[in-house]
C-alpha atoms as an extended CHARMM CRD file, in Angstrom:
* protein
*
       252  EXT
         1         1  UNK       CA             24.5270000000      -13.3980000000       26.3750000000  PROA      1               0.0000000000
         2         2  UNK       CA             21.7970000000      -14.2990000000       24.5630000000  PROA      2               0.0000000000
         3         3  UNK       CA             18.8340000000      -16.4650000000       24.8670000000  PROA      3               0.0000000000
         4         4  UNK       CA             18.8320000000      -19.2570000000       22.3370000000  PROA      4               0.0000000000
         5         5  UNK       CA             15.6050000000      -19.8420000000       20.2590000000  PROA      5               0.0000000000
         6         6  UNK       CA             14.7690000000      -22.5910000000       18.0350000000  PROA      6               0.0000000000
         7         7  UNK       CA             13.9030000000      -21.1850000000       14.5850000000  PROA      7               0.0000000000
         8         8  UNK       CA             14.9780000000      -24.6110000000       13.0820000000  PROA      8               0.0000000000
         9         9  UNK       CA             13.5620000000      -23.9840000000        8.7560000000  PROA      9               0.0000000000
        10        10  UNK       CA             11.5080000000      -21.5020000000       10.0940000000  PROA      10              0.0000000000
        11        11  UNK       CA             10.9210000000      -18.4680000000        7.4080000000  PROA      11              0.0000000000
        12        12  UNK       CA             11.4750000000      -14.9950000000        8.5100000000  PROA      12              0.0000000000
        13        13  UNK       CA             11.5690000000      -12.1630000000        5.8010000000  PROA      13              0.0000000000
        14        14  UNK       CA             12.7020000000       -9.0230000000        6.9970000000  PROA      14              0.0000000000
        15        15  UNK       CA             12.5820000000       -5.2390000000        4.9510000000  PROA      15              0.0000000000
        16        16  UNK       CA             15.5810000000       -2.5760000000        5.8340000000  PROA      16              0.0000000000
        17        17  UNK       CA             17.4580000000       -5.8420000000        6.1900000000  PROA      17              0.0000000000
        18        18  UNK       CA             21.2220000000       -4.9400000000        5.0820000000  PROA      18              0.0000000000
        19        19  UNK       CA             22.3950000000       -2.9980000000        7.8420000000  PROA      19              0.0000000000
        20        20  UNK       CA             21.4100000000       -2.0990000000       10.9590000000  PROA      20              0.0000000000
        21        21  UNK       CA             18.9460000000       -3.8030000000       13.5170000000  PROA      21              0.0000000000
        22        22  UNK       CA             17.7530000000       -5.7140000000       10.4890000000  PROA      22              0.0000000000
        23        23  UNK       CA             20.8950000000       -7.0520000000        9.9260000000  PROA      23              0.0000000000
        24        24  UNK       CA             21.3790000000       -7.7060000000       13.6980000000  PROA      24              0.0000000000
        25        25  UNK       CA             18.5540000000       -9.6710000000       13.5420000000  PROA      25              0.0000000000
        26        26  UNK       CA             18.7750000000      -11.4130000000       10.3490000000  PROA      26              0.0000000000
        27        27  UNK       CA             22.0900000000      -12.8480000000       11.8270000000  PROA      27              0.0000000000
        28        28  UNK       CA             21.0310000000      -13.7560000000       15.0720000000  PROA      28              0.0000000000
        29        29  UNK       CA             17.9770000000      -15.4170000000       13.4530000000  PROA      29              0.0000000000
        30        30  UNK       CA             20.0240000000      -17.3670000000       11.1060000000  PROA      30              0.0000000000
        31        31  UNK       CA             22.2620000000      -18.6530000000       14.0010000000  PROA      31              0.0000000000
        32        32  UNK       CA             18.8640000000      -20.0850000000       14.8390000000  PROA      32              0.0000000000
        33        33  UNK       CA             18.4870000000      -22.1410000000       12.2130000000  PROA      33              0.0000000000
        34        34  UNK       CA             16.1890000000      -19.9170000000       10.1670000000  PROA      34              0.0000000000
        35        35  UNK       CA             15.7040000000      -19.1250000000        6.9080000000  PROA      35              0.0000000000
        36        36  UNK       CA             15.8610000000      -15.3440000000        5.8800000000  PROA      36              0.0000000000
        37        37  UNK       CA             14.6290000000      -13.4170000000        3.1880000000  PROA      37              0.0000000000
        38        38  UNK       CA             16.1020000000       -9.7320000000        3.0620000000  PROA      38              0.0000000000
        39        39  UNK       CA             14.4400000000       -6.8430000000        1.5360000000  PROA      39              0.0000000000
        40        40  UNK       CA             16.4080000000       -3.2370000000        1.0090000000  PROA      40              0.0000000000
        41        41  UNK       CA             16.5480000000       -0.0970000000       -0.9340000000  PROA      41              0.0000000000
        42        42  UNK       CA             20.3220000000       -0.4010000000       -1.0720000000  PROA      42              0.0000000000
        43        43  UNK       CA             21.3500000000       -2.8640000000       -3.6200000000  PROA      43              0.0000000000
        44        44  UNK       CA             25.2840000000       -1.9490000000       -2.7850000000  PROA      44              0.0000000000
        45        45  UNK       CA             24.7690000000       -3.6630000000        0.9870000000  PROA      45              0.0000000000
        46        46  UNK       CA             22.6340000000       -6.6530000000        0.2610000000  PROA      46              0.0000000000
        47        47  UNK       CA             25.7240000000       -8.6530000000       -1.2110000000  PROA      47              0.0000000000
        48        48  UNK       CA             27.9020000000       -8.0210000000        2.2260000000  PROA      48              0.0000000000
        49        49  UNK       CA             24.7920000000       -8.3940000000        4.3100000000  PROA      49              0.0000000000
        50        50  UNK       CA             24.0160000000      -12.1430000000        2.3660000000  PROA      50              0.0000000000
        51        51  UNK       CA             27.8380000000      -13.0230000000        3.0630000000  PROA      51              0.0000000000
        52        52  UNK       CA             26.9200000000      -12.0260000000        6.7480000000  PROA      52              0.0000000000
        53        53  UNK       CA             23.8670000000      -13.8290000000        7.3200000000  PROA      53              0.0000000000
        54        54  UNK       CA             25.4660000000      -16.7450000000        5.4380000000  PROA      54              0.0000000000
        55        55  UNK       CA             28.3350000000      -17.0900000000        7.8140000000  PROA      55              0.0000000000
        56        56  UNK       CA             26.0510000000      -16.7840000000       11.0200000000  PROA      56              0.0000000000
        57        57  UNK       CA             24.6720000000      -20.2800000000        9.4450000000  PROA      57              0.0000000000
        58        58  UNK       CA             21.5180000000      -19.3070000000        7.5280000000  PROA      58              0.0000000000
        59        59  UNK       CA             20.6880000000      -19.5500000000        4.1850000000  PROA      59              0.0000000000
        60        60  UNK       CA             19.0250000000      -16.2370000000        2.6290000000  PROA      60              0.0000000000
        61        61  UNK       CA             17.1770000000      -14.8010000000       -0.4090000000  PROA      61              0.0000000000
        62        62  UNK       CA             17.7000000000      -10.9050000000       -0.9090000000  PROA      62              0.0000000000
        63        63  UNK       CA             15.9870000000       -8.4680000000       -2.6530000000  PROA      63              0.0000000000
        64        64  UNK       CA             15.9860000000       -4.9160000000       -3.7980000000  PROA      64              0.0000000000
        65        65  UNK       CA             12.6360000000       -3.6190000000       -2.6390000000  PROA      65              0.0000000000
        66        66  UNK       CA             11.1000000000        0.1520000000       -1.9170000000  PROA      66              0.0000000000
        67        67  UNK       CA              8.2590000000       -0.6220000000        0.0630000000  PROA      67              0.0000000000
        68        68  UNK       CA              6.2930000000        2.1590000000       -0.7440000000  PROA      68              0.0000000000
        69        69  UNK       CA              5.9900000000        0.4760000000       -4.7300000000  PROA      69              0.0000000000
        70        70  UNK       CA              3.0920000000       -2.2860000000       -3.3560000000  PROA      70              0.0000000000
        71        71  UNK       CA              4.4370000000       -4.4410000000       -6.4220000000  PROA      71              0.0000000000
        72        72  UNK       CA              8.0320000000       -4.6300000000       -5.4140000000  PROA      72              0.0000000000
        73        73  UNK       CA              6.6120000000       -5.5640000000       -2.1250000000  PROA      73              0.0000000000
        74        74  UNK       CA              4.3940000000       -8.6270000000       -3.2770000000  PROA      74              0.0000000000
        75        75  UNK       CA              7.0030000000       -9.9130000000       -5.8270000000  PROA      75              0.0000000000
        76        76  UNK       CA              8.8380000000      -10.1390000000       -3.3220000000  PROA      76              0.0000000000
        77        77  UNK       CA              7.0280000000      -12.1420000000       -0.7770000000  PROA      77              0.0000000000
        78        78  UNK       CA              5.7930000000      -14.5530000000       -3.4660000000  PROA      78              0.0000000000
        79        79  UNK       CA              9.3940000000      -14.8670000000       -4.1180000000  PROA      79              0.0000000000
        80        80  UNK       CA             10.4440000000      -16.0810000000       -0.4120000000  PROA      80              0.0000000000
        81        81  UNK       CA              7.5280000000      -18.3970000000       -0.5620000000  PROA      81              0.0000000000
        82        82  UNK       CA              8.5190000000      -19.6970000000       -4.0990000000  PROA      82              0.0000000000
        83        83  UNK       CA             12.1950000000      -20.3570000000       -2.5240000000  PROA      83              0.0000000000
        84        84  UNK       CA             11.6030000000      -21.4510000000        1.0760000000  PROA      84              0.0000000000
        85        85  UNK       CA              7.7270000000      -22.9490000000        0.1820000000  PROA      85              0.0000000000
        86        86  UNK       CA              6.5910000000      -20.8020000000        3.4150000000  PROA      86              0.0000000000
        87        87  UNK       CA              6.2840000000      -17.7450000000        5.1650000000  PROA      87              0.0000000000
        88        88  UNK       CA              6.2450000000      -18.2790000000        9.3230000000  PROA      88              0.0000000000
        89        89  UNK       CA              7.2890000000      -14.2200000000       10.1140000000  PROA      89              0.0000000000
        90        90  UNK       CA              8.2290000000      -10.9690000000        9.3820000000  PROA      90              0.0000000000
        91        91  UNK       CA             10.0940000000       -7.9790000000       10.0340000000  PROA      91              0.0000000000
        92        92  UNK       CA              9.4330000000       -4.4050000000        8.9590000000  PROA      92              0.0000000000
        93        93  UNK       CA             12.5850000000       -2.1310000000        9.8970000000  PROA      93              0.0000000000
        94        94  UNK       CA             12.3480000000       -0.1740000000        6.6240000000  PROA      94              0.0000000000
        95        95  UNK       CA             11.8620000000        3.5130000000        6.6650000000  PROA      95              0.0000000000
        96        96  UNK       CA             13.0330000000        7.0380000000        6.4060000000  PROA      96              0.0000000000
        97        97  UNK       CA             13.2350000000       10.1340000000        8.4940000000  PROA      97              0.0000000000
        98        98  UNK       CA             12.9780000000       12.6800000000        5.3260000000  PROA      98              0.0000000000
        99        99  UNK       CA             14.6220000000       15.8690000000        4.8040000000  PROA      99              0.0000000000
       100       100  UNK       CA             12.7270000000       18.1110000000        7.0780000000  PROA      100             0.0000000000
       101       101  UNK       CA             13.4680000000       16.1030000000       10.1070000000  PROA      101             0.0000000000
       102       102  UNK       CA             14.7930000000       18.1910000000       12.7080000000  PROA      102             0.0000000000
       103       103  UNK       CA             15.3470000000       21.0180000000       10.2690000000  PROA      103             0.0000000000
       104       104  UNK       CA             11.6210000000       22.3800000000        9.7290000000  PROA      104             0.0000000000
       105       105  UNK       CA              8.2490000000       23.1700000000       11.8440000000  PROA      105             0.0000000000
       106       106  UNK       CA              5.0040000000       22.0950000000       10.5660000000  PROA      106             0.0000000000
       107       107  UNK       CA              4.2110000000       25.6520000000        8.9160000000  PROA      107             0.0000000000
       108       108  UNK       CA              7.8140000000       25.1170000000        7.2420000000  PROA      108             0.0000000000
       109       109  UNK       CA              6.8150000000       21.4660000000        5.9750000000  PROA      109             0.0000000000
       110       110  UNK       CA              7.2550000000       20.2450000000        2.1350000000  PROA      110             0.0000000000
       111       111  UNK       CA              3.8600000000       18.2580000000        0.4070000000  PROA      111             0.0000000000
       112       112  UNK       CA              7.1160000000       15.9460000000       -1.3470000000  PROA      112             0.0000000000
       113       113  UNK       CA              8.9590000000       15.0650000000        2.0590000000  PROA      113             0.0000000000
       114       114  UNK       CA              5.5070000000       14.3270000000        3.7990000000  PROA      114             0.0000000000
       115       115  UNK       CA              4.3930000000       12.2050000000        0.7730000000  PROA      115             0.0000000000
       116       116  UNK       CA              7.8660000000       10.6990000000        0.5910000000  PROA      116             0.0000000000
       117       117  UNK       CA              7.9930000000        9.8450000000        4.5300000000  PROA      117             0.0000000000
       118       118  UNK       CA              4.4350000000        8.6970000000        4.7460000000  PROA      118             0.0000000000
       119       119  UNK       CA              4.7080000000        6.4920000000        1.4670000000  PROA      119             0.0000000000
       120       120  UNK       CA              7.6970000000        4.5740000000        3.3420000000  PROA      120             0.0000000000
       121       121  UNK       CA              7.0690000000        4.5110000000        7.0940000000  PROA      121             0.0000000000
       122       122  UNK       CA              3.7390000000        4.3350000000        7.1530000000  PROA      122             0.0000000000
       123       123  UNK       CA              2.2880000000        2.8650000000        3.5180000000  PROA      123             0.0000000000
       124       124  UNK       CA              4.9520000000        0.6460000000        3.0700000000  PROA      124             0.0000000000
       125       125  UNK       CA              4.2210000000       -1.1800000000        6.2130000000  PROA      125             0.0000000000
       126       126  UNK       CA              1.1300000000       -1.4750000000        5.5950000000  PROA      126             0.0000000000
       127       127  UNK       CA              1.7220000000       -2.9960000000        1.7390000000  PROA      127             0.0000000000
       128       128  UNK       CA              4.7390000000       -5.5170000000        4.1890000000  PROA      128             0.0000000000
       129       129  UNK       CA              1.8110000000       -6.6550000000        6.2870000000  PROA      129             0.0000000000
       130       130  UNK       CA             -0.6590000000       -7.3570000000        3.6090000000  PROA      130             0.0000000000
       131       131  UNK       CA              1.2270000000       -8.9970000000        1.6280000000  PROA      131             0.0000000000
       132       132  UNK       CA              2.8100000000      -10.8780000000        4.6490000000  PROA      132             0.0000000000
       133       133  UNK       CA             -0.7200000000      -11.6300000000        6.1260000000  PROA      133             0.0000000000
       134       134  UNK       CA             -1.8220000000      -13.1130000000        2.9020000000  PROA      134             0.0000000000
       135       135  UNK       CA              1.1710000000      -15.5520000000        2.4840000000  PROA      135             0.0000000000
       136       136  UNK       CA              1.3890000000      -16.0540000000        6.4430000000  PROA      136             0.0000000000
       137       137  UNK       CA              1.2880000000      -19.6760000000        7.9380000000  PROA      137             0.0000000000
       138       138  UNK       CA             -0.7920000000      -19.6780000000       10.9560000000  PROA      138             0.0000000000
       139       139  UNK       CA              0.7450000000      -18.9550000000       14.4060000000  PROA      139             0.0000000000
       140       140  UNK       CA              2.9080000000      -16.8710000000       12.6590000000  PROA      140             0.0000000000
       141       141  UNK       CA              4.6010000000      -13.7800000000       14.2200000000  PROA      141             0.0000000000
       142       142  UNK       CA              4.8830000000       -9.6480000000       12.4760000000  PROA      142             0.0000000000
       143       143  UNK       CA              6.6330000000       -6.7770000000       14.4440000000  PROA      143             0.0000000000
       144       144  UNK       CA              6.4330000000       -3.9610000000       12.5160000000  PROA      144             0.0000000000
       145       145  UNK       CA              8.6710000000       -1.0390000000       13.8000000000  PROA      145             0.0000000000
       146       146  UNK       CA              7.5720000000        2.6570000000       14.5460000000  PROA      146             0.0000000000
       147       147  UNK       CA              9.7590000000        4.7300000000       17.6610000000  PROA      147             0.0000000000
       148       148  UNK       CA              9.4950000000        6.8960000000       20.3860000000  PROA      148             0.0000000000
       149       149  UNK       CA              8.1340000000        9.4990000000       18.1890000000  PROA      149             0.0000000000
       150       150  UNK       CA              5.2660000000        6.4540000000       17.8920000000  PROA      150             0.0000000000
       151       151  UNK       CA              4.0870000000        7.5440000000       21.4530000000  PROA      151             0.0000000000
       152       152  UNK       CA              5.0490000000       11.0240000000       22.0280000000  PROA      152             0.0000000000
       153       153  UNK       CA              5.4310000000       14.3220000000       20.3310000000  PROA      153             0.0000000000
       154       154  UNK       CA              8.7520000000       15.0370000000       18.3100000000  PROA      154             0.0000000000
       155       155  UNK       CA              8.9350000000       18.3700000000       17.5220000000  PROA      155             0.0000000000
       156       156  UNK       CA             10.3500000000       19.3310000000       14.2240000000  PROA      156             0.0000000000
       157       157  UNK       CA              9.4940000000       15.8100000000       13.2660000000  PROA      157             0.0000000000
       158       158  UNK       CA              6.0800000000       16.1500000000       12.4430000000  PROA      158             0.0000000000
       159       159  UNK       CA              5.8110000000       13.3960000000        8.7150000000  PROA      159             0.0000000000
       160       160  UNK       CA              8.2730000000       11.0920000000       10.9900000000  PROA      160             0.0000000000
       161       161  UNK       CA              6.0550000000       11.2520000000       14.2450000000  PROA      161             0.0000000000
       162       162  UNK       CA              2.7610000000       11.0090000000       12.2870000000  PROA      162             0.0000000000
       163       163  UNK       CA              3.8270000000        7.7350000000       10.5150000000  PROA      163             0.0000000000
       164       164  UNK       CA              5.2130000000        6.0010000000       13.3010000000  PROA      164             0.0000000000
       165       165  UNK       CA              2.0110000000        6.7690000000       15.1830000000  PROA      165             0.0000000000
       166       166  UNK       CA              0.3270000000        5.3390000000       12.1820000000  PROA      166             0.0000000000
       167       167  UNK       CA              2.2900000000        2.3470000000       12.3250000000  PROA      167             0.0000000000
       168       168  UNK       CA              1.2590000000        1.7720000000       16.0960000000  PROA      168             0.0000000000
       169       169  UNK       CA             -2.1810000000        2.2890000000       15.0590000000  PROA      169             0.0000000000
       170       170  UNK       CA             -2.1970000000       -0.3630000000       11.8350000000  PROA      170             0.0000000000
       171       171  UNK       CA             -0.2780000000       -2.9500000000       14.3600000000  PROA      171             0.0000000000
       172       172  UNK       CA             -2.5180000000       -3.2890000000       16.2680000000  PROA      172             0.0000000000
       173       173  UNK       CA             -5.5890000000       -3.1530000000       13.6190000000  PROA      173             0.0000000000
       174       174  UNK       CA             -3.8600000000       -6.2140000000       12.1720000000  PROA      174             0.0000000000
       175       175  UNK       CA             -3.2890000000       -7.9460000000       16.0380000000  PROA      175             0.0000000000
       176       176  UNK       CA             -7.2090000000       -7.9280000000       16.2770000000  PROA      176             0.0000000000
       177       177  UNK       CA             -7.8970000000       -9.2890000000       12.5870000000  PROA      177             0.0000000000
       178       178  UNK       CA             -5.4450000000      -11.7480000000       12.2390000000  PROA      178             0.0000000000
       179       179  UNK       CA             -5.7630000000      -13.2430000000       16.2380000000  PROA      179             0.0000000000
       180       180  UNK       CA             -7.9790000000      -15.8240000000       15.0680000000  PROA      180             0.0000000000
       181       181  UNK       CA             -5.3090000000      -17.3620000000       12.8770000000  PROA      181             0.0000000000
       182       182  UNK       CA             -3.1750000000      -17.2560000000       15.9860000000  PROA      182             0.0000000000
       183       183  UNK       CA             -0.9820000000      -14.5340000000       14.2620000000  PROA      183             0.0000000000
       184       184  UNK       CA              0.7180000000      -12.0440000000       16.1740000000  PROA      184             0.0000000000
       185       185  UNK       CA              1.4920000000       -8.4670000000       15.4500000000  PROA      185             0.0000000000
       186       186  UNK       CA              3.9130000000       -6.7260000000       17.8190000000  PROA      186             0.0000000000
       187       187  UNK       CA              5.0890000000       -3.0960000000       17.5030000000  PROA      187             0.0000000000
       188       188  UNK       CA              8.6310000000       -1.5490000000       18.4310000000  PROA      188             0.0000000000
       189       189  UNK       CA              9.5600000000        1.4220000000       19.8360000000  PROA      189             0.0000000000
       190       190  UNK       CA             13.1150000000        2.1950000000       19.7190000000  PROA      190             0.0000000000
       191       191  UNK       CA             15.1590000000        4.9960000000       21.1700000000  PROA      191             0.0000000000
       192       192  UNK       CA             18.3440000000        6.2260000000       20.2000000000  PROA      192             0.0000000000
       193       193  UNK       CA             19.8320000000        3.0590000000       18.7140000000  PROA      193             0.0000000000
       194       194  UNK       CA             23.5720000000        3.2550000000       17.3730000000  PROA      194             0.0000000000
       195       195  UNK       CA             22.5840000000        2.8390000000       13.2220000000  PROA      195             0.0000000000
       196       196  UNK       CA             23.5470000000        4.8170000000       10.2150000000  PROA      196             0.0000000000
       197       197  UNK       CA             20.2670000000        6.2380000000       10.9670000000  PROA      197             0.0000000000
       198       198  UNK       CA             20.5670000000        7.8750000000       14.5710000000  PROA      198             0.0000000000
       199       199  UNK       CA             23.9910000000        8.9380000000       13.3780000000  PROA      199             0.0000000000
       200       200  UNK       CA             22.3250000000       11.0870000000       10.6460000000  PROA      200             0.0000000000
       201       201  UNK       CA             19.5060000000       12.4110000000       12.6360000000  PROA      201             0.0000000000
       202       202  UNK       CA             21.8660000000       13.1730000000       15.9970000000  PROA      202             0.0000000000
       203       203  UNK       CA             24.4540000000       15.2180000000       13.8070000000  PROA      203             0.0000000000
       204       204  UNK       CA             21.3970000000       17.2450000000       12.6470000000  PROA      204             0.0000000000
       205       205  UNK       CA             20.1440000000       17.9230000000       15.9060000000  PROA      205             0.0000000000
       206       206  UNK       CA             23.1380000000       18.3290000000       17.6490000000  PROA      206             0.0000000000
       207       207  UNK       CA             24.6570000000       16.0430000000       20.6320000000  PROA      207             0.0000000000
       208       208  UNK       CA             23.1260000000       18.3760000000       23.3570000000  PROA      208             0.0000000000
       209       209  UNK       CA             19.6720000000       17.0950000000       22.6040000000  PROA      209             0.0000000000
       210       210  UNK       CA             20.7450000000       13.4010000000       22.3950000000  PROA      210             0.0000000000
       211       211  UNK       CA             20.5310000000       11.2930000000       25.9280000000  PROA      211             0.0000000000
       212       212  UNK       CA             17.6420000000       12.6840000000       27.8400000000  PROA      212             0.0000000000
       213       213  UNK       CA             17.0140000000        8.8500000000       28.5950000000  PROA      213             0.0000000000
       214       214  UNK       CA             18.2600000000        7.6290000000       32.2860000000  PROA      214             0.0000000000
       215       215  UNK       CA             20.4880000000        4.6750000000       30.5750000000  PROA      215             0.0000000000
       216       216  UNK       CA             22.9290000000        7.7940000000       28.9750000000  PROA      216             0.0000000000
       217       217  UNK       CA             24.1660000000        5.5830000000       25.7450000000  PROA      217             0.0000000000
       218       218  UNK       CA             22.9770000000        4.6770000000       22.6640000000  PROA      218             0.0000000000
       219       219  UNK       CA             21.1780000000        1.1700000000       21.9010000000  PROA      219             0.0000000000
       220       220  UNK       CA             23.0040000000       -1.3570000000       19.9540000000  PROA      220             0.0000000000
       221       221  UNK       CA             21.3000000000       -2.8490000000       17.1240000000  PROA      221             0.0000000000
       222       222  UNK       CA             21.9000000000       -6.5490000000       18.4650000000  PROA      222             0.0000000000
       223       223  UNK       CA             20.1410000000       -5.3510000000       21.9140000000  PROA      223             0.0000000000
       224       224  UNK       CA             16.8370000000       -4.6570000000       19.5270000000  PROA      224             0.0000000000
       225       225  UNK       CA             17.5650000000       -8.0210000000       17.9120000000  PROA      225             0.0000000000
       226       226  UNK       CA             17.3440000000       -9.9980000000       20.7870000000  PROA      226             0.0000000000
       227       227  UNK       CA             13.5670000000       -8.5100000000       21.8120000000  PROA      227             0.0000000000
       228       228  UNK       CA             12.8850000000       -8.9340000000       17.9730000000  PROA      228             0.0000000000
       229       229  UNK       CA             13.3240000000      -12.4440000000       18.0710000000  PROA      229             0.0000000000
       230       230  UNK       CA             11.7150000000      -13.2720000000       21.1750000000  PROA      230             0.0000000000
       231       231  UNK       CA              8.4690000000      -11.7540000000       19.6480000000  PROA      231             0.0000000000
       232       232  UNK       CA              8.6810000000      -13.9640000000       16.9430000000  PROA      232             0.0000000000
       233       233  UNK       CA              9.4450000000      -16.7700000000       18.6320000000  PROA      233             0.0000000000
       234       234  UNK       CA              7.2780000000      -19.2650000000       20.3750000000  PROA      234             0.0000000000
       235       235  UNK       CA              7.8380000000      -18.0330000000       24.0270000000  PROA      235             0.0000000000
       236       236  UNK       CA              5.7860000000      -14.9470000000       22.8150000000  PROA      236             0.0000000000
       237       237  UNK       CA              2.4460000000      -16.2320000000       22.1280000000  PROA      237             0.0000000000
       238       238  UNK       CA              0.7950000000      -14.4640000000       24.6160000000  PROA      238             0.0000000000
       239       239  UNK       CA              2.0640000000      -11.2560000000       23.2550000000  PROA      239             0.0000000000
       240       240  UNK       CA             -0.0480000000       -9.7260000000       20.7740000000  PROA      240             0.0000000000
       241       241  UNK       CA             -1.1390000000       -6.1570000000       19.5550000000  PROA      241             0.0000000000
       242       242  UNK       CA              1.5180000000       -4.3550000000       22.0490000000  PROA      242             0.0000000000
       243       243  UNK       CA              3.8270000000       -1.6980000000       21.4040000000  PROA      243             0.0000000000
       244       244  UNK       CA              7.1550000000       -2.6010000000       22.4230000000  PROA      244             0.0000000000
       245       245  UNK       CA              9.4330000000        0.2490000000       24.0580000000  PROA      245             0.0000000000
       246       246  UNK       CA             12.8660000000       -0.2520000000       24.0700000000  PROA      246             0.0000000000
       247       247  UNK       CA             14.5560000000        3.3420000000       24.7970000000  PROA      247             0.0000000000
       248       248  UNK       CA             16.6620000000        3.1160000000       27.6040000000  PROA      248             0.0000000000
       249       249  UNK       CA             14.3130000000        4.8300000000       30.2060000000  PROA      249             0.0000000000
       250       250  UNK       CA             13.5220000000        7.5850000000       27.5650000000  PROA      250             0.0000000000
       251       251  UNK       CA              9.5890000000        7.4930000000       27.8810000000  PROA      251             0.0000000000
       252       252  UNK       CA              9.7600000000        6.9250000000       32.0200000000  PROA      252             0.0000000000
């Protein structure tokens, strides 16, 4: 069951937004009374993920953004502060795995799938949280996403690992400049979550790799929603600069 927070007119704009754990959260946010502004790559699932969010009870802006163009990522943002007249938190789900995931070693690596991974995981959070710093009110709240391949070693993952370690690295650059502001930035660290995503990456693999966690399932987006919102929300403010590992016993 989950905890109920108050997110009463509160704005939350969130990237990788139509599907997902970004449409997990947009949802549960919006049956909080916020108001969400959704960025994606996939103009096809914005309309069905506005009709979502709608019907939860919030009212939403969407998008089309690539976050690794730095001008579709501050048109948007002044957008969602033209519309809602605010900016109170953010989301960064976006990203990419790339072509040589799980396929190739590092001496086996392409300069275009490295560029192409890096310019989304890893640039295009950072473009999300300067944009979103700049526009943020204070005591407002960021989690930017990276994974388990954020704290460990993946092998034949090498663009992937290297950007989510980036992203751990850039949270919590931004936790110790924006503190004074009372602004948080949070980082996740999912597992195997059940998304379009995983699916994609585990059929590469192969199922015999997947599970070496102790809790043998995969996440559900709505489980990484509910630890998403309590990091933006008020009962959080303690909570700053911290990478958040949610993995089902994978990193124990």
């Amino acid at each position: 069951m989950s905890v109920k927070y108050d997110f009463t007119r509160k704005v939350i704009a969130i990237t990788g937004g139509a599907s997902g754990i970004g449409l997990a959260t947009a949802e549960l946010l919006a049956s909080s009374g916020a108001l969400i502004s959704v960025a994606d790559v996939h103009a096809e699932s914005l309309a069905a993920a506005a009709s979502k969010i709608e019907q939860a009870g919030g009212t939403v802006l969407t998008r089309v953004v690539n976050v690794a163009d730095s001008t579709q990522v501050n048109d948007w943002i002044a957008a969602t502060v033209d519309k809602f007249g605010k900016l109170d938190g953010a989301v960064n789900l976006a990203g990419m795995m790339g072509k040589d995931m799980n396929v190739h070693k590092i001496e086996d690596l392409e300069d275009d799938d490295w560029t192409a991974v890096i310019g989304v995981n890893l640039t295009g959070v950072m473009h999300c949280n300067r944009a979103q710093i700049r526009n943020m009110n204070p005591k407002g709240s960021i989690v930017n996403t990276a994974s388990v391949a954020g704290v460990m070693g993946l092998p034949m993952a090498a663009a992937y690992t290297a950007s989510k370690h980036g992203v751990v690295g850039l949270s919590r650059c931004a936790a110790k400049e924006t503190g004074d502001r009372g602004i948080r930035v949070n980082c996740l660290a999912p597992g195997l979550i059940d998304t379009p995503m995983s699916r994609k990456s585990s059929e590469v693999r192969g199922a015999k790799r997947d599970f070496s966690q102790s809790i043998k399932r995969f996440g559900q987006p709505e489980e990484v929603a509910e630890l998403i919102v309590f990091l933006l929300s008020d009962a959080s403010q303690y909570i700053s600069g911290t990478v958040q590992l949610i993995d089902g016993g994978w990193m124990c």
